[in-house]
FIKOLZA-1660 file (N, C-alpha, C; in steps of 0.1 Angstrom, whole numbers, plus 5000, padded with zeros to 4 digits):
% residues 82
   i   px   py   pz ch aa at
   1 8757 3706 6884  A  X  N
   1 8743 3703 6880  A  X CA
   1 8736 3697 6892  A  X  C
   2 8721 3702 6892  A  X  N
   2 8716 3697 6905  A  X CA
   2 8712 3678 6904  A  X  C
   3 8713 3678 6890  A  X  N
   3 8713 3661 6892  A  X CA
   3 8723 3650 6900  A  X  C
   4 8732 3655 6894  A  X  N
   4 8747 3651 6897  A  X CA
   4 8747 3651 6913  A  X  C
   5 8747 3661 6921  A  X  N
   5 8744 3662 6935  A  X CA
   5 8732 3661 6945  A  X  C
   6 8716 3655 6941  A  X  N
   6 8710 3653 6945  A  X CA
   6 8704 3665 6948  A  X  C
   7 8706 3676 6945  A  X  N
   7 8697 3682 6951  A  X CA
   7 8687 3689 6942  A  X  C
   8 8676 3698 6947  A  X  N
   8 8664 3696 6943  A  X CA
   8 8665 3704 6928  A  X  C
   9 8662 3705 6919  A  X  N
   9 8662 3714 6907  A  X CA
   9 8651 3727 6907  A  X  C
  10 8656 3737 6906  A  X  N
  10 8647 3750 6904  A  X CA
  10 8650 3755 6898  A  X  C
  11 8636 3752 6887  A  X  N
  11 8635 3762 6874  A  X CA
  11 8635 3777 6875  A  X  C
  12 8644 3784 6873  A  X  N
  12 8641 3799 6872  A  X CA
  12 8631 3803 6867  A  X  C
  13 8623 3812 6869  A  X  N
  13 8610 3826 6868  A  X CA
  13 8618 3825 6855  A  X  C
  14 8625 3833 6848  A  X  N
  14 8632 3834 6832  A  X CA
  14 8626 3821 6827  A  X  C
  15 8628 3812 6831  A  X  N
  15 8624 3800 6814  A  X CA
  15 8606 3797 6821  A  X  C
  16 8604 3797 6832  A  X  N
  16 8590 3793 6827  A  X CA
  16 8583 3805 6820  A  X  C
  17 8583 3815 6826  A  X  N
  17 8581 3829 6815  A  X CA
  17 8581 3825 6797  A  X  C
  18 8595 3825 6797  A  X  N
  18 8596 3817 6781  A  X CA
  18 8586 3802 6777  A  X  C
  19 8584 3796 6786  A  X  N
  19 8577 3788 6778  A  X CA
  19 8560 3788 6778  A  X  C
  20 8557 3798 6785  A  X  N
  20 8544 3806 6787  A  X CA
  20 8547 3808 6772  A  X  C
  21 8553 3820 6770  A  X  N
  21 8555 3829 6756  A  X CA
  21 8551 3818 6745  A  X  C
  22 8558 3805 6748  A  X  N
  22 8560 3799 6735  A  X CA
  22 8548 3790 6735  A  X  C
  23 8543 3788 6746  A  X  N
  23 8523 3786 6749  A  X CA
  23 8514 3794 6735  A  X  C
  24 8516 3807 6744  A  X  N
  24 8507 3817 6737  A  X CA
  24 8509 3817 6726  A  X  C
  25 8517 3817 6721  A  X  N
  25 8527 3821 6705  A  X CA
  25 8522 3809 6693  A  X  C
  26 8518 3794 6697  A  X  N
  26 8518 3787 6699  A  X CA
  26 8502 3788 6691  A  X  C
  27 8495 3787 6702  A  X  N
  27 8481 3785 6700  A  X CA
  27 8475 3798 6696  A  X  C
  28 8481 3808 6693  A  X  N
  28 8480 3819 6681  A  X CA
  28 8477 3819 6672  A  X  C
  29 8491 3810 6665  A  X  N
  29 8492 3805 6655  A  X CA
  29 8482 3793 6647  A  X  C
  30 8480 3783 6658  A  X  N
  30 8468 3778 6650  A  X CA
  30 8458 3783 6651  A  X  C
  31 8452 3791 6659  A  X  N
  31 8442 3802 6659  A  X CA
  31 8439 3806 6643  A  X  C
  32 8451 3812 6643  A  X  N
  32 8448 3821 6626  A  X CA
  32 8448 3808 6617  A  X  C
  33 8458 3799 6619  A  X  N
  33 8454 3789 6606  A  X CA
  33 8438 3783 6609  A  X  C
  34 8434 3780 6618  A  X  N
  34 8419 3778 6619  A  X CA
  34 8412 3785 6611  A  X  C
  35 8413 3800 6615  A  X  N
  35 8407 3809 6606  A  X CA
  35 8409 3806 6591  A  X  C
  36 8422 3809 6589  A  X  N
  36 8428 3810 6574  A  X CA
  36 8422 3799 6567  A  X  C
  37 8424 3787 6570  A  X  N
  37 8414 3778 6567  A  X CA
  37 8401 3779 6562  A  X  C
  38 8392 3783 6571  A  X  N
  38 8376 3782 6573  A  X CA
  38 8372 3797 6562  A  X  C
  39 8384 3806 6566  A  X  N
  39 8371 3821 6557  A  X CA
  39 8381 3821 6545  A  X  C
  40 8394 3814 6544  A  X  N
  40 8399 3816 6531  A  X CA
  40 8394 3807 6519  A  X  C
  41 8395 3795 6528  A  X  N
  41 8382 3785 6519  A  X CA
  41 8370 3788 6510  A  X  C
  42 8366 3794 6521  A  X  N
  42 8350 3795 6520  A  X CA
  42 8351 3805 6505  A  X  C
  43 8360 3818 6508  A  X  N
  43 8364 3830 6499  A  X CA
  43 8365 3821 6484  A  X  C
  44 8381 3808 6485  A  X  N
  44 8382 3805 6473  A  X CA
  44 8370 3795 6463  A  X  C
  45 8364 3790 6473  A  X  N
  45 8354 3780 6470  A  X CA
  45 8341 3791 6461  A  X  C
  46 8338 3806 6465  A  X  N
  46 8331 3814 6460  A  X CA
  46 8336 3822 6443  A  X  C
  47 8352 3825 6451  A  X  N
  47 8356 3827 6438  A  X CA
  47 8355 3818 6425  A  X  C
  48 8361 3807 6428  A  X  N
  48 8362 3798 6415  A  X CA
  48 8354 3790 6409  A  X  C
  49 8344 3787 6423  A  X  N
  49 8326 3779 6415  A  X CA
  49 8329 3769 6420  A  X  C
  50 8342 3762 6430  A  X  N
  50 8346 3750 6432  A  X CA
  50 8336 3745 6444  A  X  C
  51 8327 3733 6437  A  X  N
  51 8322 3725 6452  A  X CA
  51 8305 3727 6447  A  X  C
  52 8299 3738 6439  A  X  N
  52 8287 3745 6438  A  X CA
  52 8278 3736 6429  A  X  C
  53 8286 3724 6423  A  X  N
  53 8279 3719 6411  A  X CA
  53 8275 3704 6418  A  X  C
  54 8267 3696 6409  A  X  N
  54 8267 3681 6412  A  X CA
  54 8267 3674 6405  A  X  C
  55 8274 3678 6391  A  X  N
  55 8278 3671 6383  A  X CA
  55 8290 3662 6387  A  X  C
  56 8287 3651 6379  A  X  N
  56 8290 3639 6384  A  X CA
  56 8309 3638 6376  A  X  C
  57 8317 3634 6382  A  X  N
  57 8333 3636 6379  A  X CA
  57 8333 3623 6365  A  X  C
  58 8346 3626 6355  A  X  N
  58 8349 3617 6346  A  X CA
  58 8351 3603 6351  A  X  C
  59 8355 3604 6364  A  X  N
  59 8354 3586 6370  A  X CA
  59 8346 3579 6370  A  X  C
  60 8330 3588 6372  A  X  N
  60 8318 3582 6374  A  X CA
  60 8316 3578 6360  A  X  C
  61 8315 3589 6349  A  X  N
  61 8309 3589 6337  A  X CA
  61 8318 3583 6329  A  X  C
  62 8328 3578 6331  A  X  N
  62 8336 3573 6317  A  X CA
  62 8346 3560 6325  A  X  C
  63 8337 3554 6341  A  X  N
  63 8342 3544 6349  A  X CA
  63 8345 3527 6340  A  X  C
  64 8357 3522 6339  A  X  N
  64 8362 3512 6330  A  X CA
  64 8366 3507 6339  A  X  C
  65 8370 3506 6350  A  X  N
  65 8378 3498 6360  A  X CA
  65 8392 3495 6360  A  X  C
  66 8399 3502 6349  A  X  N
  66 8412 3507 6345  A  X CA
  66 8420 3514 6350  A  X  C
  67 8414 3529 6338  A  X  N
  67 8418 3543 6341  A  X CA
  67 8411 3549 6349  A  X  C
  68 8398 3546 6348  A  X  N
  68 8389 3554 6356  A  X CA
  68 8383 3549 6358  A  X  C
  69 8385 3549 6379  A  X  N
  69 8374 3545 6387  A  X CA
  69 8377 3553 6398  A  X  C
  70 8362 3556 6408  A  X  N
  70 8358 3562 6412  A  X CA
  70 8364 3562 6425  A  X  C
  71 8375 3570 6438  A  X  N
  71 8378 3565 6452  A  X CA
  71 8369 3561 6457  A  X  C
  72 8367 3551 6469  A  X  N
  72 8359 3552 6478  A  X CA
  72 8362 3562 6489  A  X  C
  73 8348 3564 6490  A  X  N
  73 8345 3575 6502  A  X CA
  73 8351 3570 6513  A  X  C
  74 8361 3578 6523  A  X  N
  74 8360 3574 6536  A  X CA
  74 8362 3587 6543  A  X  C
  75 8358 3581 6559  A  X  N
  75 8359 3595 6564  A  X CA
  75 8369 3601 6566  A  X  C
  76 8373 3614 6569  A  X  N
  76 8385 3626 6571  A  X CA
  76 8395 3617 6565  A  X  C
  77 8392 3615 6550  A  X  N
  77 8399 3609 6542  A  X CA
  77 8414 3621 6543  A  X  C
  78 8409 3633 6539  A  X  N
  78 8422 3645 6543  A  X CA
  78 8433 3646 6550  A  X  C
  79 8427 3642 6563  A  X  N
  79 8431 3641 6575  A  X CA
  79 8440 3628 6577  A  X  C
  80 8430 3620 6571  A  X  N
  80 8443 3607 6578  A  X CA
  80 8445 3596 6564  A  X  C
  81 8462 3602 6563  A  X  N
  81 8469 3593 6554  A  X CA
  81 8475 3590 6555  A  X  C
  82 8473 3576 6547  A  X  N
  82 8481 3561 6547  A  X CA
  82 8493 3559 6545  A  X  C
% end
C-alpha cells in the first residue's frame, strides 16, 4: 500500500469515473423526489379537498386544555424534529 511506504497515492481514472456516476445518480434522484414532492402534492391536495377549507380543527373548537389543545405553530415544524 502506498501508505505504508510513503509514496504518493494515485487514484485510478476507474474510481474517480465511479464516483462521478454516483455524483450524478445521486442528485437525480433528489431531482425527482423534489419533483415528486411539489406536483404529487399539489395533485393529492386537489384530489382529496385537503388544505382548501378554513374551517377551524376540533382542537380549536372543543379546546379544554386536556384532550384538546391546539400545537403551537413553529416554523419548518416538518423539517425539524425533536
Amino acid at each position: 500500500m502506498c501508505r505504508e511506504s510513503n509514496e504518493k497515492c494515485i487514484i485510478p481514472k476507474e474510481k474517480e469515473k465511479g464516483f462521478m456516476n454516483t455524483l450524478v445518480l445521486l442528485l437525480i434522484c433528489v431531482a425527482v423526489l423534489a419533483c415528486g414532492y411539489i406536483f404529487y402534492g399539489r395533485w393529492l391536495c386537489k384530489q382529496w379537498g385537503v388544505g382548501e377549507n378554513n374551517e377551524p380543527t376540533p382542537a380549536h373548537t372543543l379546546e379544554d386544555g386536556v384532550d384538546y389543545v391546539p400545537a403551537k405553530a413553529r416554523p419548518f415544524q416538518v423539517l425539524c424534529k425533536r
